[in-house]
N, C-alpha and C positions, 0 to 999 in steps of 0.2 A: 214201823208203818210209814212215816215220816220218809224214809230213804227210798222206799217202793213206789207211792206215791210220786215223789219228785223224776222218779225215772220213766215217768209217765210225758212230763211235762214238755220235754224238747218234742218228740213225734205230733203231741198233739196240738201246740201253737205254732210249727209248721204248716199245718192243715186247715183250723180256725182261729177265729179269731178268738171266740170262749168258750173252752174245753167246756166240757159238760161229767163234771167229776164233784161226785155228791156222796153222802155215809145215807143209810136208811135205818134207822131208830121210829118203832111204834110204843103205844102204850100198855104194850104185853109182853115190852121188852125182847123183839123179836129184833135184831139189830144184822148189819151186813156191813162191813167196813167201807169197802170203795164200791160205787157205780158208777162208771162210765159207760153214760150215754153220748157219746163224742160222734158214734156213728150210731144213732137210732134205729137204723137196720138190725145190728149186731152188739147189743150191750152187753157188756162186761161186768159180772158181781163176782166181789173179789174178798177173800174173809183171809184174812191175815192174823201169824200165830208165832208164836216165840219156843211152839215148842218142835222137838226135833223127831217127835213121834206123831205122825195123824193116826185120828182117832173120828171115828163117826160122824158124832156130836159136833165137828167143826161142819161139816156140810150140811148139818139140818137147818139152818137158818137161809144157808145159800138157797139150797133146793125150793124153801119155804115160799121165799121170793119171788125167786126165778118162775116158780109156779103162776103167778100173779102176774108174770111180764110176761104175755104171750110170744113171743121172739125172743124170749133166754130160755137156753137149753144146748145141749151139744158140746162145745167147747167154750164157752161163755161162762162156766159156770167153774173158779179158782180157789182152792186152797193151798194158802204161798204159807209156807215155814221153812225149818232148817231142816228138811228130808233132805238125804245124801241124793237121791236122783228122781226124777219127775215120773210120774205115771197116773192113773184114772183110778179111781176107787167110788163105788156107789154113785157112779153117773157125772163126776168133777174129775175135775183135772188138780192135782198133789203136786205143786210143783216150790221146788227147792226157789229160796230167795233168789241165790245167785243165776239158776235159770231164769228166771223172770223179770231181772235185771237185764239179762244179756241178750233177750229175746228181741227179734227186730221186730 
């Protein structure tokens, strides 16, 4: 999470001065690893996984959210793990680490 994260960081303190990069944890234990709101037009919820199979349940919390942030939806909406190759599943974007790394 920690490497993904960081490859965030050059694009976006080009741009501002204080990235706008937060986790979301409730007391219902509804949680979402990264939000950037960098461009509040366009934020980014991003749930990060170690495993090399998506499965459902990784974008129920995403979806949960995004629900909540009237302006997330569409391609704003990531699940990054070790899939071999990137695609959409139940309305998010499955995308392998190394794409999301590489991604400009």
């Amino acid at each position: 999470m920690a490497l993904t994260t960081l490859r965030l960081w050059p694009a976006v303190y080009l741009k501002v001065q204080h990235p706008a990069l937060n986790f979301y944890r409730n007391d219902s234990k509804i949680e979402v690893d990264l939000l950037d709101f960098t461009d509040r037009r366009h934020p980014i919820l991003s749930e990060i996984q170690s495993s090399q199979t998506y499965r459902d349940k990784y974008a129920k919390h995403l979806i949960s959210v995004g629900e909540q942030i009237d302006k997330a939806g569409g391609d704003s909406l990531n699940v990054i793990s070790r899939v071999e190759s990137s695609y959409r599943a139940r309305g998010v974007n499955v995308v392998g680490a190394a794409d999301w790394m590489l991604r400009s």
